[in-house]
N, C-alpha and C positions, 0 to 999 in steps of 0.2 A: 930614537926610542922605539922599542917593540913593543905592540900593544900583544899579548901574552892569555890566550881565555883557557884557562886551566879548569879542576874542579877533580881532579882522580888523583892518587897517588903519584903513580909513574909521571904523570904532566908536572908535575910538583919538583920531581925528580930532574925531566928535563927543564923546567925552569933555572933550578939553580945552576946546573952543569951551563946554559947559557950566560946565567948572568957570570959566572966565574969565569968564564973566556972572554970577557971584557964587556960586554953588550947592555947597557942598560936596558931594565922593561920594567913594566907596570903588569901586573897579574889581574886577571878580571877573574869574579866567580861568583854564582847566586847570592848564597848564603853569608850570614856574617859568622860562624862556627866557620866555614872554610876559609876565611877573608883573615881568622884569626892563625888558622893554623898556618897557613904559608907565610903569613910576619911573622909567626915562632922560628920559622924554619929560616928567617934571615931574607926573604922576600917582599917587595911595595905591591900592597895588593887593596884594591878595592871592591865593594860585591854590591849583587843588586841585578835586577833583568834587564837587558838594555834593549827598546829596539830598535827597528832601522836610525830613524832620527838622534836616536839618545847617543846609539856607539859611533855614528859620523860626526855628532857633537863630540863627544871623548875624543877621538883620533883627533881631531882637528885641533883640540885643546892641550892635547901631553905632548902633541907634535910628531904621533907617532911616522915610522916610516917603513913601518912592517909590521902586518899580522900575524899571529903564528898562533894555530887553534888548534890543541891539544883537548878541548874538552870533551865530555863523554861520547861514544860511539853514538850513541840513540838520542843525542841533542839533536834531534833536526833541525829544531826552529835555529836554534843558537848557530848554527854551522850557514842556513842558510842567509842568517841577518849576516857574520862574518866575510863570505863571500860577496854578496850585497853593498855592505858598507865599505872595503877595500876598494870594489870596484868604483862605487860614486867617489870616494878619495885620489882615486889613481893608485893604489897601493899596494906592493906585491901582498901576495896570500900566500901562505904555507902550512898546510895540513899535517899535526900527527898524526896517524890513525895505528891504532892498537893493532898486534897482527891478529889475525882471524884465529878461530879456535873450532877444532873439526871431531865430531865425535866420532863419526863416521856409520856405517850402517846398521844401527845396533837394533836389537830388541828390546819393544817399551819406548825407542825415543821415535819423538815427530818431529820434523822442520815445517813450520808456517812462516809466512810472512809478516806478518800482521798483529797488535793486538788483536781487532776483531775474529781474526782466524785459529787464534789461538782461548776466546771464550768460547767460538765454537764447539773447538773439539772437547773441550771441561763441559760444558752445555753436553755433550752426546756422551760421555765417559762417567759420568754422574762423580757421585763418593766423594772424599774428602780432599781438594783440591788449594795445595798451600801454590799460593801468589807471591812472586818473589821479583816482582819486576817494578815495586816501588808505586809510587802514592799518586805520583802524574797523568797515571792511564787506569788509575783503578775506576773509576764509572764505566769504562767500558766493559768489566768483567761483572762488576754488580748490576749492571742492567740484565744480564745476562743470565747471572747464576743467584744472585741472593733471595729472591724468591721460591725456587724452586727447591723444594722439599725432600729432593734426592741429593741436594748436593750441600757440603759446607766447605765456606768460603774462607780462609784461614790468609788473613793479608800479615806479608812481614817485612817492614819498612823503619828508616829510620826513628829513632825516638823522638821523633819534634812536635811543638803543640798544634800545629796545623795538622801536620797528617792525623794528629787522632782526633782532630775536628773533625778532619773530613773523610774520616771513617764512621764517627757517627752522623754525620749528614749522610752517607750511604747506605746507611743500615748492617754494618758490620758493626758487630756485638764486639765488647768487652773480650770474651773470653777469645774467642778468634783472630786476636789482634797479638802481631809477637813483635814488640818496639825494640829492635835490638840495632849496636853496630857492630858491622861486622870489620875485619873478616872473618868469615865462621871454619873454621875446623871441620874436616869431615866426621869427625866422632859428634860435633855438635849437630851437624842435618843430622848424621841418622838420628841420634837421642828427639831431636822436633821433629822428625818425620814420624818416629814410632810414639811419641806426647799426641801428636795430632791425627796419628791414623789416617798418616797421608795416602792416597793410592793415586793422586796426578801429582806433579810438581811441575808450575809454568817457570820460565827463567827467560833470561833475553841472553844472545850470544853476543857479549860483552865482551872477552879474551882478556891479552895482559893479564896484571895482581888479582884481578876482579874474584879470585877463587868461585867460578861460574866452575869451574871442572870438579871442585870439591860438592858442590851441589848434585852434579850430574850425578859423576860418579857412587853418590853416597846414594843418591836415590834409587839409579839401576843396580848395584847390587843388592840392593832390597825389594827389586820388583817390581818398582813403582813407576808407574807412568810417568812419562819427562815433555814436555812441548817444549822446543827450544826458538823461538822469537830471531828469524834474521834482522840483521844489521838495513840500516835505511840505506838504500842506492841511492847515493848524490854523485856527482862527477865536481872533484874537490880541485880537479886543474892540478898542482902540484901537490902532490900526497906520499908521504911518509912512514914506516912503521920503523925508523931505528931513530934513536940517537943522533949514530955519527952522520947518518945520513942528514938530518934536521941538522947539523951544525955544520959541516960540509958546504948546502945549499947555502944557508944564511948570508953569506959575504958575498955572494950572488946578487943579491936584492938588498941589501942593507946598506943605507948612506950616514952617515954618522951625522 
């Protein structure tokens, strides 16, 4: 059995191309809207956070006899319980990771590292600053900007009823708040860029479907300041950006 921690499209995608070459798995992922859409898609999937203890209880319970973590680039906790719980198991690991995405050295864009590094530069660039990097790390940018009187803070994150609890426990207003899902169209940034009189836009360098390019793109051809968020440096031991390469390896490590 493959214990399977999905949660993006593409991972969805290589799910089933695994299970259809014969391999049983089980699909892990936060949410129960995610949990539902990969059993639409014909996938066994259950959701929920797990940590160390929880997901070495799971492994050891479905029997699995291989990880394979395709979930999002900027899970860090989740990649590093994964590696973690494999290892207290004895269990091979296998990373998908998204291929990188490079804008390259343009005008208007910045590369940070860091959320924090990325409220800074909105913190020093003032003006109206759309957040597109979800509901997880937003205290980190409202400690930073929501006070301050030169800047508006425009968060745009899934539609669910926690995140817009926990926008107004941060003090993002009603009107500031754009609950939408995506993926968004480049005709739709610019139309919410030019609605909210964007002149920063943060984003994380996510790559694959994630349409992060239509973001960019739609903002720098209108001028608008871009921070673009590296990807977290973990050293994943066996790591992946195809497919065939993930199904290739698999009979490597997999014992039926």
């Amino acid at each position: 059995m493959i214990f399977f921690m999905a949660g993006t499209s593409d991972a969805r995608e290589l799910a089933l191309t695994i299970q259809e070459a014969g391999y049983p798995l089980v699909t892990s992922v936060v949410t129960e809207h995610a949990a539902h859409a990969l059993e639409s898609a014909g996938l066994p999937a259950r959701f929920g956070r797990l940590n160390l203890a929880g997901m070495v209880a799971l492994l050891k319970e479905i029997g699995a006899t291989l990880v394979v973590d395709a979930s999002h680039p900027f899970a860090e906790e989740a990649h590093r319980t994964a590696i973690a719980a494999a290892n207290e198991c004895g269990l091979p690991y296998i990373r998908y990771e998204r291929s990188h995405q490079e804008f390259g050295d343009r005008e208007y864009l910045t590369y940070v590292d860091t959320y924090e590094e990325a409220a800074l530069v909105a913190a020093e660039k003032k003006g109206s600053v759309m957040l597109t990097t979800g509901s997880k790390t937003l205290q980190i940018f409202t400690e930073k900007l929501i006070r301050d009187p030169e800047v508006r803070l425009v968060a745009r994150m899934l539609p669910r009823t926690d995140n817009m609890e926990k926008c107004a426990q941060l003090g993002v207003e009603q009107q500031n708040i754009i609950a939408m899902q995506g993926p968004f169209s480049r005709e739709l940034n610019e139309a919410l860029y030019r609605h909210y009189g964007t002149t920063l836009m943060i984003t994380k360098e996510s790559g694959g479907p994630g349409a992060v390019d239509e973001k960019v793109e739609a903002a720098l051809s209108m001028g608008i300041q871009v921070v673009v968020i590296g990807r977290p440096k973990l050293d994943y031991g066996t790591s992946f950006s195809s497919v065939d390469a993930v199904l290739t390896e698999i009979p490597k490590h997999y014992s039926r």
